[in-house]
NUKE-557663 format. One record per atom (N, C-alpha, C, O, CB): residue number from 1; atom name; z, x, y. Coordinates in nm, 4 decimals, padded with zeros to 6 digits. Each point is the difference from the previous one (the first is absolute). Glycine has a CB too. Layout:
<recs>
num,atomo,z,x,y
NUM,CA,Z,X,Y
...
</recs>
This chain:
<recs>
num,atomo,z,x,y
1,N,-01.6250,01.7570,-00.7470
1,CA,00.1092,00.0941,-00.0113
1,C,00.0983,-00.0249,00.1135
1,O,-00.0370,-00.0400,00.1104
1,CB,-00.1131,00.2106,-00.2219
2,N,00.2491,-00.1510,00.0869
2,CA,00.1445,-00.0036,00.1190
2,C,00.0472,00.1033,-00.0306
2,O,00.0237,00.0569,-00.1065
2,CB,00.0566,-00.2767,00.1333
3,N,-00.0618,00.2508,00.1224
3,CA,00.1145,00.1302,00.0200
3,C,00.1153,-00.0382,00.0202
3,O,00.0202,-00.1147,00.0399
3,CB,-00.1527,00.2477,00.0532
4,N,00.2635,-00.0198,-00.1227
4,CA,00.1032,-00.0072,-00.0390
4,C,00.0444,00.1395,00.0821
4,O,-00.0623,00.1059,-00.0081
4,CB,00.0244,-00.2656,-00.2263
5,N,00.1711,00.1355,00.3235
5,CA,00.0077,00.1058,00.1181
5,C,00.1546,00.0767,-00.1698
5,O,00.0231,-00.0293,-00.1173
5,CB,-00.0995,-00.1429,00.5378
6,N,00.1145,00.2417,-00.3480
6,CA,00.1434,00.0586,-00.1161
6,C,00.0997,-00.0521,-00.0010
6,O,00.0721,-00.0023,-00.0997
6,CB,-00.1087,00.1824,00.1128
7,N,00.0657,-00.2356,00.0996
7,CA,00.0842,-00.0873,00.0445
7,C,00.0101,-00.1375,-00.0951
7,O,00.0953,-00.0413,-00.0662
7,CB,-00.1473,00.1541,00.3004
8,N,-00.0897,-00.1708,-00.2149
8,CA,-00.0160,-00.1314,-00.0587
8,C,00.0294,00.0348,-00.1433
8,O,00.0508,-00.0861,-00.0718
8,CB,-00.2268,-00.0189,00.2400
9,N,00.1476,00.2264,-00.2161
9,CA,-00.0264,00.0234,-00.1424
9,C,00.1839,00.0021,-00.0635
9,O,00.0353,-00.0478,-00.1078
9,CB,-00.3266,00.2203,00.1502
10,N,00.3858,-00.1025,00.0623
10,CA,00.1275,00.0371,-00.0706
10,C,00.0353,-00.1264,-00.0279
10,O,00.0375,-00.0284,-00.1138
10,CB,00.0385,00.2379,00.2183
11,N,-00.0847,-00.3326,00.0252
11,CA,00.0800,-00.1072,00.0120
11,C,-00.0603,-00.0918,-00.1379
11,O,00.0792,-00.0568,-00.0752
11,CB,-00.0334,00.0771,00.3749
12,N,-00.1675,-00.0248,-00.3169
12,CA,-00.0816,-00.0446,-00.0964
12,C,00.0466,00.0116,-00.1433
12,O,00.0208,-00.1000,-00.0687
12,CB,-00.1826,00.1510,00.2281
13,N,00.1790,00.0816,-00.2068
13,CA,00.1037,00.0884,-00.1194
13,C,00.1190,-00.0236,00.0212
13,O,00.0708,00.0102,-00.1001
13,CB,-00.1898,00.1719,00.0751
14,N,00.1615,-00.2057,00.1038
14,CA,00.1827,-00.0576,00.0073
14,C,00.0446,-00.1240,-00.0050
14,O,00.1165,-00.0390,00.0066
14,CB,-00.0883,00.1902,00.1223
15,N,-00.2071,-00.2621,-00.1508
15,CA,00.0415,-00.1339,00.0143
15,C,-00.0271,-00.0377,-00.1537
15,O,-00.1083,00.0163,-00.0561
15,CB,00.0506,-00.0692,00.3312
16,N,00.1641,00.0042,-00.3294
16,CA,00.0218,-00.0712,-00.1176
16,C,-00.0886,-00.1024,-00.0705
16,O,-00.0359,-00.0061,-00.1176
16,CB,00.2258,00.0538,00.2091
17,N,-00.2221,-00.1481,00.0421
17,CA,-00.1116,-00.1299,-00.0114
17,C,-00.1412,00.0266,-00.0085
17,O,-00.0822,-00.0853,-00.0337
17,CB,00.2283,-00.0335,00.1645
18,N,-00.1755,00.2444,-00.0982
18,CA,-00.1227,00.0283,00.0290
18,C,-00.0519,00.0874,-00.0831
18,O,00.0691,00.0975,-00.0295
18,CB,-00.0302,-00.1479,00.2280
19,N,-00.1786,00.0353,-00.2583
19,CA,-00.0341,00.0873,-00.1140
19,C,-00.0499,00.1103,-00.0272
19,O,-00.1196,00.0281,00.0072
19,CB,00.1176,-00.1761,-00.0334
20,N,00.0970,00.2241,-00.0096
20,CA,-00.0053,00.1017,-00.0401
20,C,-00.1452,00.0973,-00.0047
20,O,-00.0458,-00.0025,-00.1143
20,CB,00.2466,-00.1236,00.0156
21,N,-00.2685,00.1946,00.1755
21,CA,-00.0728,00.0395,00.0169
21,C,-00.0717,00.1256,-00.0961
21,O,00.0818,00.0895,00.0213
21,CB,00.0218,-00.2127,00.1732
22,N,-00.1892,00.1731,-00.2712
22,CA,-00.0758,00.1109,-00.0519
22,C,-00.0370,00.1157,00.1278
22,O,-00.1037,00.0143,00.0646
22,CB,00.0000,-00.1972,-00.2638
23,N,00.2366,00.2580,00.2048
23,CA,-00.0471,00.1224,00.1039
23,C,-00.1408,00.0937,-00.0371
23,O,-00.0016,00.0825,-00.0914
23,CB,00.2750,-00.0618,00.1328
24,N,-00.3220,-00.0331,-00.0044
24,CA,-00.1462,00.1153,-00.0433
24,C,00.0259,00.1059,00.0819
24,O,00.0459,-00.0337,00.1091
24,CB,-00.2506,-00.1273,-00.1522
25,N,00.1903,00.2767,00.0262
25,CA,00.0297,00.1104,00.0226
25,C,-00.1311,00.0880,-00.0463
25,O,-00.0172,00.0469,-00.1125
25,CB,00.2773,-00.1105,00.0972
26,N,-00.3533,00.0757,00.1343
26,CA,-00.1274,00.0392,-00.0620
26,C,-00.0523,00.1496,00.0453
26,O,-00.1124,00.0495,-00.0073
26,CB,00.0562,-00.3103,00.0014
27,N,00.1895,00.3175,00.0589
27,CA,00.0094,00.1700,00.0318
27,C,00.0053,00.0419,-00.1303
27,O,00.0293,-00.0603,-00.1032
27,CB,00.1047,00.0841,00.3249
28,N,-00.1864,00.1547,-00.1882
28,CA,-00.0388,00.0676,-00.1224
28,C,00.1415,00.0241,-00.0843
28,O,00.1102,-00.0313,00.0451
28,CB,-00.3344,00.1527,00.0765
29,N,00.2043,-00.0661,-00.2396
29,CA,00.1959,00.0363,-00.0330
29,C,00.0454,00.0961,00.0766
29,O,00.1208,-00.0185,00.0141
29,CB,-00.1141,-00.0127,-00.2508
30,N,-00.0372,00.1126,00.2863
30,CA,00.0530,00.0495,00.1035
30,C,00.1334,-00.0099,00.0769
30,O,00.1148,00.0443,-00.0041
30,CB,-00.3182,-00.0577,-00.0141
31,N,00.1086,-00.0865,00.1059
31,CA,00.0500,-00.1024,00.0837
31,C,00.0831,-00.0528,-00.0420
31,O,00.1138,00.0392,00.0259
31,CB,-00.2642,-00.0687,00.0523
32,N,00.1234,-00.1128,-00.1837
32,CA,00.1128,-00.0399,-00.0413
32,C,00.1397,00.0766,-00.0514
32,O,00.1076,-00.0592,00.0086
32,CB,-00.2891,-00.0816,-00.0356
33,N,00.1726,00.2769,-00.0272
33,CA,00.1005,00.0561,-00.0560
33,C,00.1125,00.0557,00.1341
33,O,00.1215,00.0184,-00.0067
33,CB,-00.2998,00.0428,-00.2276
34,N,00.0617,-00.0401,00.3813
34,CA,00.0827,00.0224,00.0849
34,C,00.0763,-00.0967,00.0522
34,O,00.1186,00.0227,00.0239
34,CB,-00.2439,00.1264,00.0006
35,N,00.0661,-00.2761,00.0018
35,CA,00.1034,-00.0707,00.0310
35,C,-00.0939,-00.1458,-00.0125
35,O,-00.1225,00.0035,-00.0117
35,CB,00.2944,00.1903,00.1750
36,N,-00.0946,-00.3179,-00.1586
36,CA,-00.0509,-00.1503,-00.1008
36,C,00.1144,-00.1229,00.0463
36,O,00.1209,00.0024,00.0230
36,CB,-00.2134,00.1551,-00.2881
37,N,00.0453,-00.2056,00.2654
37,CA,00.0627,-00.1806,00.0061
37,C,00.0680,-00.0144,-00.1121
37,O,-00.0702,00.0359,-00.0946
37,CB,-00.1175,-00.1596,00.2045
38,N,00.3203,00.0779,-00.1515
38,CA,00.0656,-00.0403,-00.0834
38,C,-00.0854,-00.0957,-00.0495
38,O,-00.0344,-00.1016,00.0604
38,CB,00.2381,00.1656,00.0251
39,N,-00.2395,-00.0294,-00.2013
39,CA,-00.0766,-00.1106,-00.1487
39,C,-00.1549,-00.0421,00.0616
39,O,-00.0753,-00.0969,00.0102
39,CB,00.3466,-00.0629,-00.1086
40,N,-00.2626,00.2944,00.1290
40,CA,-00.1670,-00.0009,00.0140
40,C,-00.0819,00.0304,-00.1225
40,O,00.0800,00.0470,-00.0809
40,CB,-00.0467,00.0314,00.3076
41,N,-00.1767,-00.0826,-00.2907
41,CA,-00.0707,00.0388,-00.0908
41,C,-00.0594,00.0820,00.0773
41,O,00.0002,-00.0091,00.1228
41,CB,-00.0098,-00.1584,-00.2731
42,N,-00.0571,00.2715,00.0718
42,CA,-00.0625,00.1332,00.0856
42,C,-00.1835,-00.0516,-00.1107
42,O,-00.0335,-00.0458,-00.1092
42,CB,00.3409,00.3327,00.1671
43,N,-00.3511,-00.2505,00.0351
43,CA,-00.1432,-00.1027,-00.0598
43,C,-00.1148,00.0927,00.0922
43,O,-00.0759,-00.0745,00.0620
43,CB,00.1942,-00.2435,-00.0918
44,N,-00.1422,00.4470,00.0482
44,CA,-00.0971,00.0394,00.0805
44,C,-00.1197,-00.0709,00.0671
44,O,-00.0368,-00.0962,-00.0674
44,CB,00.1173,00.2460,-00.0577
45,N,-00.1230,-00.1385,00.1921
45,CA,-00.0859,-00.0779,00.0459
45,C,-00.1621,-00.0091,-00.0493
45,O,-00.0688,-00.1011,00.0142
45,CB,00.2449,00.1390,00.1570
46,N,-00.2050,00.0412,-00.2092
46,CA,-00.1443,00.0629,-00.0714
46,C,00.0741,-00.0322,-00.1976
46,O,-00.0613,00.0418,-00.0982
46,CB,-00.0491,00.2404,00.3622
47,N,00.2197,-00.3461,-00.2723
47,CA,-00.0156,-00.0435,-00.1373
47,C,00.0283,-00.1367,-00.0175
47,O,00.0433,-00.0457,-00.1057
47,CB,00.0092,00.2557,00.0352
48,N,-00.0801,-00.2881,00.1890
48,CA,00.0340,-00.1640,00.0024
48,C,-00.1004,-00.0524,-00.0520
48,O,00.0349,-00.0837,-00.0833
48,CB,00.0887,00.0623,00.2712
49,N,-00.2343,00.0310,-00.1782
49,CA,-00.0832,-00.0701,-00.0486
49,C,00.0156,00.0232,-00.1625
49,O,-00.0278,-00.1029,-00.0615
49,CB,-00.1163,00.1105,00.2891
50,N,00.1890,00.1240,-00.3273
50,CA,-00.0224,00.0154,-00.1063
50,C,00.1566,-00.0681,-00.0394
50,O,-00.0066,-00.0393,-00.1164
50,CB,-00.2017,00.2552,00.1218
51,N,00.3510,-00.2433,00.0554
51,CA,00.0834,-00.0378,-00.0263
51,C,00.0398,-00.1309,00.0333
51,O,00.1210,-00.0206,00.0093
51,CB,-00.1075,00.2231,-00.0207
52,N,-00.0942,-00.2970,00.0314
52,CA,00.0093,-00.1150,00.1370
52,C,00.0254,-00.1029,-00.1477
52,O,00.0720,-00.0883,00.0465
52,CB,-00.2870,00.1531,00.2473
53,N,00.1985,-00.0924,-00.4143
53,CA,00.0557,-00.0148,-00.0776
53,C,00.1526,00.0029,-00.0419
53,O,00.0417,-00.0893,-00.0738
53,CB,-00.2501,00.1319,00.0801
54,N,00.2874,00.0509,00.0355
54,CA,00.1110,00.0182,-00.0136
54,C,00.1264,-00.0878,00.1504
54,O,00.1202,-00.0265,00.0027
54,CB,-00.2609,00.2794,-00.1719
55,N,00.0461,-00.2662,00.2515
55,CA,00.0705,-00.0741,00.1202
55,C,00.0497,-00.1443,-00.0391
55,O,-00.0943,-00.0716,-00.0336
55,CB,-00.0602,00.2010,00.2001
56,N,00.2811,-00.1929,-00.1712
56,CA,00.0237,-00.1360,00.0060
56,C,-00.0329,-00.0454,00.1407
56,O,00.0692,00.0120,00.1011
56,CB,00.1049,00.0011,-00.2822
57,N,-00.3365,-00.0870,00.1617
57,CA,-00.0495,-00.0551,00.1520
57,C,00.0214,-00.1314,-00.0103
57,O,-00.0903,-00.0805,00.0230
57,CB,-00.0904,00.2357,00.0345
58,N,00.3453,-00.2044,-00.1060
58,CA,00.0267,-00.1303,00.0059
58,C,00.1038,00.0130,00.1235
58,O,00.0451,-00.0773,00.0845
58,CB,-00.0958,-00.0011,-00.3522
59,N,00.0645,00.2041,00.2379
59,CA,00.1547,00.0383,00.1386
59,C,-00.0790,00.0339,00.1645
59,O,-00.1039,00.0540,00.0378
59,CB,00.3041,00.1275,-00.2607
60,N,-00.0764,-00.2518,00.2901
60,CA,-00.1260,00.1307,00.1904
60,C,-00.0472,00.1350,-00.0585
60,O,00.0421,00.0195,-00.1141
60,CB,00.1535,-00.0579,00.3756
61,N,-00.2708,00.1331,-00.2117
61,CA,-00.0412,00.0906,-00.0458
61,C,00.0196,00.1040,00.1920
61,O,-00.0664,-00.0127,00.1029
61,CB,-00.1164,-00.1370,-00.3894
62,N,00.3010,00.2402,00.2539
62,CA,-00.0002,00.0433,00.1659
62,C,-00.0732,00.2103,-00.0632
62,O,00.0400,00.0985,-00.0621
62,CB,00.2921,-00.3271,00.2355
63,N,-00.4157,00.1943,-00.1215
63,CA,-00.0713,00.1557,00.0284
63,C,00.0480,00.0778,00.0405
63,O,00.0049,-00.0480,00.1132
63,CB,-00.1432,-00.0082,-00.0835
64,N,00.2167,00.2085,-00.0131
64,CA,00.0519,00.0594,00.0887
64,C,-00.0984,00.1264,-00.0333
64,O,-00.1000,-00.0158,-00.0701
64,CB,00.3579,-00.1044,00.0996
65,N,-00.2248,00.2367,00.0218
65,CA,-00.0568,00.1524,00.0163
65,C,00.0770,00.0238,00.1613
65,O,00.0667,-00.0702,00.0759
65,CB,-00.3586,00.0596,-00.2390
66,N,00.2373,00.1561,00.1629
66,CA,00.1008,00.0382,00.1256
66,C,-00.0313,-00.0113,00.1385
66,O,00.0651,00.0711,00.0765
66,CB,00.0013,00.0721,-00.2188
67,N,-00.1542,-00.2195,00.1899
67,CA,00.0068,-00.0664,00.1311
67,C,-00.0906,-00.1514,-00.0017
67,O,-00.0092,-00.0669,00.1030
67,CB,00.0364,00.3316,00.0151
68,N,-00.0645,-00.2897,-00.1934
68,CA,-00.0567,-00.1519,-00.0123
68,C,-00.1583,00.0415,-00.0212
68,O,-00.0465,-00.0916,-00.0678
68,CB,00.2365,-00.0630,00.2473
69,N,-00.2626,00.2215,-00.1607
69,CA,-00.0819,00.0021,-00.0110
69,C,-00.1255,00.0223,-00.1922
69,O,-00.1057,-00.0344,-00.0529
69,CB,00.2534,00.0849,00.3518
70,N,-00.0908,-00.0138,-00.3078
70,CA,-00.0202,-00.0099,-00.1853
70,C,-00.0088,-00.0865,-00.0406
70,O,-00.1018,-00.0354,-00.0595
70,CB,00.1949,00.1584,00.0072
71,N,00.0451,-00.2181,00.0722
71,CA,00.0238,-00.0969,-00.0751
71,C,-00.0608,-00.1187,00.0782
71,O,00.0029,-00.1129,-00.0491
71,CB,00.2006,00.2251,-00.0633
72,N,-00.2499,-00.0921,00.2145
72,CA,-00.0614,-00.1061,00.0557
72,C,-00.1043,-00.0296,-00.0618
72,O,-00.0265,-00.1164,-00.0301
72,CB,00.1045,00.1577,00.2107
73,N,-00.1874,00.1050,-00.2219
73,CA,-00.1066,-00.0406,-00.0884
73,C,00.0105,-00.0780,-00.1309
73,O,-00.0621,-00.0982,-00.0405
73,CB,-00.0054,00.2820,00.1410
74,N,00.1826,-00.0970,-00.1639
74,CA,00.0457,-00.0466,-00.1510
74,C,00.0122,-00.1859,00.0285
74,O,-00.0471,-00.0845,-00.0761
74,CB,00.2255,00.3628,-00.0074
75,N,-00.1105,-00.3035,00.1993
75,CA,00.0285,-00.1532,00.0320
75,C,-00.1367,-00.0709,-00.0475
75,O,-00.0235,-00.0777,-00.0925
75,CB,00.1947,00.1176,00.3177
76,N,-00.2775,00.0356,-00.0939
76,CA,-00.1007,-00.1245,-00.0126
76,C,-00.0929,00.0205,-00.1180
76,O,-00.0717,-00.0931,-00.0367
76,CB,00.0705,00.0534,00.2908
77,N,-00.0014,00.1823,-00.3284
77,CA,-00.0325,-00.0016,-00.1490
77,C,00.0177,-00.1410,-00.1103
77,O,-00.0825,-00.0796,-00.0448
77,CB,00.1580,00.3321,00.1033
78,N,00.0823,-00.2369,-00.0764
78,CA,00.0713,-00.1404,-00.0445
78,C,-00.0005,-00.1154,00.0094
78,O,00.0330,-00.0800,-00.0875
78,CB,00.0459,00.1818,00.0961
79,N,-00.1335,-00.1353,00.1482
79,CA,-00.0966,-00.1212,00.0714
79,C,-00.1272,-00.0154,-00.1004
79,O,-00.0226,-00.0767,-00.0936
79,CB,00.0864,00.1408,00.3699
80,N,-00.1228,00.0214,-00.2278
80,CA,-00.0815,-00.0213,-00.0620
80,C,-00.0752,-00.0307,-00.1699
80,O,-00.1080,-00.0463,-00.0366
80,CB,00.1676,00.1350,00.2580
81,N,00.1025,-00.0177,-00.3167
81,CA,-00.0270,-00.0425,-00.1237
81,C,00.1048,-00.1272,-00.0294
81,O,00.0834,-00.0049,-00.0904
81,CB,-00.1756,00.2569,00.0194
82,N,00.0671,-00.3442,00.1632
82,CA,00.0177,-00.1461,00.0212
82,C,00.1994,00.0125,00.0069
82,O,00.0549,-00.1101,00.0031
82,CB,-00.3446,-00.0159,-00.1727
83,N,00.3678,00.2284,00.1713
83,CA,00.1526,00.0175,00.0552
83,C,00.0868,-00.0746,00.1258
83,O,00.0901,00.0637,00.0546
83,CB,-00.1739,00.1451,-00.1419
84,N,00.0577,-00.3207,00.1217
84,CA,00.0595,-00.0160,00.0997
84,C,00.1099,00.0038,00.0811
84,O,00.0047,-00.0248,00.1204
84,CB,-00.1305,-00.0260,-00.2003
85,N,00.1965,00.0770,00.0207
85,CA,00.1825,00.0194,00.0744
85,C,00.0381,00.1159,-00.0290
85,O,00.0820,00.0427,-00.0812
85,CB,00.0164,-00.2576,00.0492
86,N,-00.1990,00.2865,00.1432
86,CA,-00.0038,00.1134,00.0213
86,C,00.0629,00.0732,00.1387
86,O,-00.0482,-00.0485,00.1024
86,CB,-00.1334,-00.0108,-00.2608
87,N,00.2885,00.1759,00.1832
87,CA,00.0084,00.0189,00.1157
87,C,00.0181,00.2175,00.0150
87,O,00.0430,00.0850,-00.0779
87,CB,00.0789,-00.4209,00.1119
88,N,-00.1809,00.3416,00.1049
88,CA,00.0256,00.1377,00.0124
88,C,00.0530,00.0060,00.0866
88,O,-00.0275,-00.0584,00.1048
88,CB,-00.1086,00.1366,-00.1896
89,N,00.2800,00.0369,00.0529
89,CA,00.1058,00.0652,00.0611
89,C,-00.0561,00.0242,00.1006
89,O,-00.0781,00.0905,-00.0296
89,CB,00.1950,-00.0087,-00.1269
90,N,-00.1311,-00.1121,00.2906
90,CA,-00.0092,00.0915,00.1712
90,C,00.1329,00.0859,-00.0283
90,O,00.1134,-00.0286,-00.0384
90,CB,-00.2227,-00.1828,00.2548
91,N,00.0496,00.3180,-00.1834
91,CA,00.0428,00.1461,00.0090
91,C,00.0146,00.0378,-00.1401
91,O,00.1169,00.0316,00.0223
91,CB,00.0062,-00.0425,00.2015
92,N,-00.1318,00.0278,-00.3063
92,CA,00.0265,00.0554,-00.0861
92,C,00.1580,00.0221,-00.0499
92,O,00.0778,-00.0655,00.0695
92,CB,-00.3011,00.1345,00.0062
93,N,00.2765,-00.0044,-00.1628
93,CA,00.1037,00.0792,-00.0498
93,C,00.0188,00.0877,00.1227
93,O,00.1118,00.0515,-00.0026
93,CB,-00.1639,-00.0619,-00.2590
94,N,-00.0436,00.0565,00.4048
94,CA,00.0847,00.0780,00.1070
94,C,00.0878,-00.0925,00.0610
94,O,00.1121,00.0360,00.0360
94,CB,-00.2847,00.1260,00.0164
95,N,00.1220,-00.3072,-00.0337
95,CA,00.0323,-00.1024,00.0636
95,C,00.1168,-00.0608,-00.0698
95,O,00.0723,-00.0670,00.0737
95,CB,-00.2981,00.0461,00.0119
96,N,00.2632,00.0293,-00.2192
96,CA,00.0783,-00.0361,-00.0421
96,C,00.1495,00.0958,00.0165
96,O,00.1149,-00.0430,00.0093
96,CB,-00.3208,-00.0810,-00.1339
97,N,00.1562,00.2720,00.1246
97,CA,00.0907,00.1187,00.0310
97,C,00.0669,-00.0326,00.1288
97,O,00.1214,-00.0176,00.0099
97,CB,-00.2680,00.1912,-00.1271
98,N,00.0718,-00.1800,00.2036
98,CA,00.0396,00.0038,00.1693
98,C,00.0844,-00.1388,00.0118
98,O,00.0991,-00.0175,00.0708
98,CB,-00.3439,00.1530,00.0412
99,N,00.1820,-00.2301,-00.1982
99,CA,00.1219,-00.1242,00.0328
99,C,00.0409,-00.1160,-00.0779
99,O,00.0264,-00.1095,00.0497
99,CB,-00.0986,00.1546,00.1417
100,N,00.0776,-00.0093,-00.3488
100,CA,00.1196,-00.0288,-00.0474
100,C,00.0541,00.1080,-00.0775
100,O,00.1229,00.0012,00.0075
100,CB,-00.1811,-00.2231,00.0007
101,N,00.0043,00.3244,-00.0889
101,CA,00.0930,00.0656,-00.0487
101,C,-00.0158,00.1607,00.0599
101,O,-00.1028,00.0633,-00.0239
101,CB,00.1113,-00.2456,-00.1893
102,N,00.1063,00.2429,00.2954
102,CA,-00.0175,00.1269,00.0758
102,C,00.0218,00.0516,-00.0779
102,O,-00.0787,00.0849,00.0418
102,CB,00.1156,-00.0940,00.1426
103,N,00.0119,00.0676,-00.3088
103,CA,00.0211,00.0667,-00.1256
103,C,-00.1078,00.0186,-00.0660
103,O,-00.0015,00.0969,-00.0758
103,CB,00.1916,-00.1745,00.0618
104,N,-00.3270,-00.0205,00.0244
104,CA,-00.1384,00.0624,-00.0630
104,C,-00.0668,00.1518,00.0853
104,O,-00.0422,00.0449,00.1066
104,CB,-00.0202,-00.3366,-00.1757
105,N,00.0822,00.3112,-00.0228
105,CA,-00.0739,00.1678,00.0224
105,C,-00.1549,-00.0685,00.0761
105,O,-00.0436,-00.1094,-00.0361
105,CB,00.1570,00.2976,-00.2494
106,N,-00.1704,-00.1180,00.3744
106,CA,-00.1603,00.0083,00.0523
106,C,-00.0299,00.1197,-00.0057
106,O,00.0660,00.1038,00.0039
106,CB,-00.0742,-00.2692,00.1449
107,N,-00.1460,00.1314,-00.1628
107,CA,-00.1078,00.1354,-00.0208
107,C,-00.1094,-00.0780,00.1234
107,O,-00.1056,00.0545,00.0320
107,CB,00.1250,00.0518,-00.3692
</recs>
């Protein structure tokens, strides 16, 4: 698994050459409804294994939830059902709030 700071992640989404990533978004709906990554999938985390079918794991696969820690598991989950270009967001969607977009609402 590789981590991915928010930083790396905006410049990453703003680069043309580089491929296009499957945001996982593995906070409850809740969460996601409060606030989310532009063209994220909302994919709970306790339903990956029953939806892990529906993931294109031909693309990077970047994990987020709201401070890295969730999706870190969900990461090495995905490792483990042989996923390799796999990465989790450090910091979460707070980390993404505080420094690239100040307009995301936090909880």
């Amino acid at each position: 698994m590789h981590s991915v700071t928010a930083l790396e992640l905006a410049t990453w989404l703003n680069d043309a050459a580089q491929d296009t990533p499957v945001l996982l978004d593995v906070r409850e709906p809740w969460e996601f409804e409060t606030c989310r990554i532009d063209g994220s999938v909302a994919m709970p985390m306790n339903s990956v294994p029953d939806k892990l079918p529906e993931l294109d794991t031909q693309a990077p696969i970047v994990c987020i939830c709201h401070h890295g820690v969730r999706s870190r598991q969900v990461a090495m989950y995905l490792e483990q059902q042989g996923i390799t270009d796999v990465y989790n967001l450090t910091g979460g969607v707070h980390a993404w709030a505080l420094e690239v977009d100040s307009n995301m609402p936090t909880y």
